[in-house]
C-alpha positions in Angstrom: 25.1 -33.1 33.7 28.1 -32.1 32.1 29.3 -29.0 30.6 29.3 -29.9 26.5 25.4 -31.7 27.6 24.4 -28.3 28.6 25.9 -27.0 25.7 24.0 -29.4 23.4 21.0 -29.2 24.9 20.9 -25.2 24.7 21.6 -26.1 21.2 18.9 -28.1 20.4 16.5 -26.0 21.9 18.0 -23.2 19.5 17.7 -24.7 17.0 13.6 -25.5 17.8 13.1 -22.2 17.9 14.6 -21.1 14.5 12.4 -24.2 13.1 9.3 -22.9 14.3 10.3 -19.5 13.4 11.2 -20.0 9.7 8.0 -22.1 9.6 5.7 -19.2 10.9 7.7 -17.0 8.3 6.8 -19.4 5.6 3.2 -19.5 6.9 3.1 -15.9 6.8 4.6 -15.4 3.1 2.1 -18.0 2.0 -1.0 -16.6 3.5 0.3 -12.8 1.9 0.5 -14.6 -1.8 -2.5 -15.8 -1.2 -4.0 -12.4 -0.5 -2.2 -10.5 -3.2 -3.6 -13.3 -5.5 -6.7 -12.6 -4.4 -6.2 -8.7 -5.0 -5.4 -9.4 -8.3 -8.4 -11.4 -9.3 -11.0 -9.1 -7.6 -9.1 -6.3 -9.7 -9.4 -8.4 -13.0 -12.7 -9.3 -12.2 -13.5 -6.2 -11.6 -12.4 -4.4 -15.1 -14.2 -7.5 -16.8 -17.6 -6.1 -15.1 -17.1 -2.5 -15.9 -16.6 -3.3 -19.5 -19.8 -5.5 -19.1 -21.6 -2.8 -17.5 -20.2 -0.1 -20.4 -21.5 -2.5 -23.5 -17.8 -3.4 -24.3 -17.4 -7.1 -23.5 -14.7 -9.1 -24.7 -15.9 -12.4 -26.6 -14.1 -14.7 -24.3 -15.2 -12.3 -21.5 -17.7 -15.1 -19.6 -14.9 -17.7 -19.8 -12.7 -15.4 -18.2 -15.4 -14.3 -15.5 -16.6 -17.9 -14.8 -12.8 -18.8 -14.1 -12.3 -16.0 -12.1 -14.7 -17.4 -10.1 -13.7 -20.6 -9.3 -10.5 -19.2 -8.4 -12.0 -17.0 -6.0 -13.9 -19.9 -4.7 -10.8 -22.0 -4.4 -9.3 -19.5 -2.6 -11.7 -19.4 0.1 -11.6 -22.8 0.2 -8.4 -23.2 0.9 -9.1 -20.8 4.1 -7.9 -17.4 2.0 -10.3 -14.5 3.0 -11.4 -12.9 0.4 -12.2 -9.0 1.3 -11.8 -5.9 -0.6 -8.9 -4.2 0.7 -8.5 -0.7 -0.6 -5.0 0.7 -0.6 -5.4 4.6 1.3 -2.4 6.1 0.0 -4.2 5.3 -3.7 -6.8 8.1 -4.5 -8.5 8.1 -8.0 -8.1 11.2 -10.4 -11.2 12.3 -9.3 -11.1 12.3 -5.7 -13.7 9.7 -4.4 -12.4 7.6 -2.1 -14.5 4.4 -1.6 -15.8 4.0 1.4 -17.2 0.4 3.0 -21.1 0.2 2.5 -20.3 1.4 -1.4 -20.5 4.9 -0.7 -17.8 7.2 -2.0 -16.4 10.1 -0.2 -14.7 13.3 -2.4 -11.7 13.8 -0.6 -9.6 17.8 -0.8 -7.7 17.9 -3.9 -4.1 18.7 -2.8 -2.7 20.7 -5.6 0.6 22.2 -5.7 0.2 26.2 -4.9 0.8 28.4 -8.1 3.9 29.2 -9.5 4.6 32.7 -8.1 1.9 32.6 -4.8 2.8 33.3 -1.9 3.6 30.8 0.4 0.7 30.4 3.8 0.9 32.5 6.3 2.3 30.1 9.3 5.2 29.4 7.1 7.3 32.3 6.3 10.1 32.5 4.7 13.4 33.5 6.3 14.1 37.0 4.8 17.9 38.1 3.9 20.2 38.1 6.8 17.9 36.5 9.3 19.4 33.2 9.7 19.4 29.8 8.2 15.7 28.5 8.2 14.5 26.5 10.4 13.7 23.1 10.6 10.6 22.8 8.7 10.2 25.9 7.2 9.9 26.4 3.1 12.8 27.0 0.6 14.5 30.2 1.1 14.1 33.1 -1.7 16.7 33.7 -4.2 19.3 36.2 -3.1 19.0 35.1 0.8 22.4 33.7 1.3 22.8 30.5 -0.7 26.0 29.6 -2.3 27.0 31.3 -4.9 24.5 34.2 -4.6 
């Protein structure tokens, strides 16, 4: 076997391999629309029953639910799982986090400190003349050797 047949066949082979990958990145992007999608209708299905359960339904409101629905349904059908996925960085205004089973769980508010409080007690501040602060540490106090103090 010649040198420019090795070269082609390495070639070929290359180019097998970037086929299959761009098809398993299509799969992948596919199957993710599909998720989102269903996201999105468990979300709008969802406002359509709290509005239900609150006495404010919309007059094209069953329409709306009974397509829902079927989209769901063609969805799974099509071999999309349909779950409830629940995002943890998003926390309602109150605090309860849903938790699987239905059962919520209050989670520690996390508000800012107030303005003029002192800052905890295993983070001090770097007093005047002591140094720059460390890594980690809070913002230095006014007149502690910033720039044009």
């Amino acid at each position: 076997m010649g040198f420019m047949d090795k070269v082609k066949a390495q070639a070929t082979v290359l180019a097998d391999k970037a086929q299959t990958g761009v098809q398993q990145g299509q799969t992948k992007l596919q199957e993710m629309q599909a998720t989102k999608q269903a996201d999105h209708l468990l979300r709008e299905l969802g406002a359509y029953v709290f509005l239900s359960e609150r006495g404010r339904t919309q007059p094209d409101s069953e329409a709306k639910v009974t397509g829902i629905m079927g989209e769901l349904d063609a969805l799974e059908a099509a071999g999309t799982e349909v779950t409830i996925n629940v995002d943890p960085s998003a926390v309602p205004a109150g605090g309860a986090v849903p938790q699987p089973g239905g059962q919520t769980q209050a989670s520690a508010p996390s508000a800012p400190p107030a303005e003029g409080t002192a800052p905890p007690a295993d983070d001090p501040l770097p007093q005047s003349g002591e140094g720059p602060p460390q890594t980690g540490s809070a913002i230095p106090r006014s007149g502690s050797g910033l720039p044009g103090e």
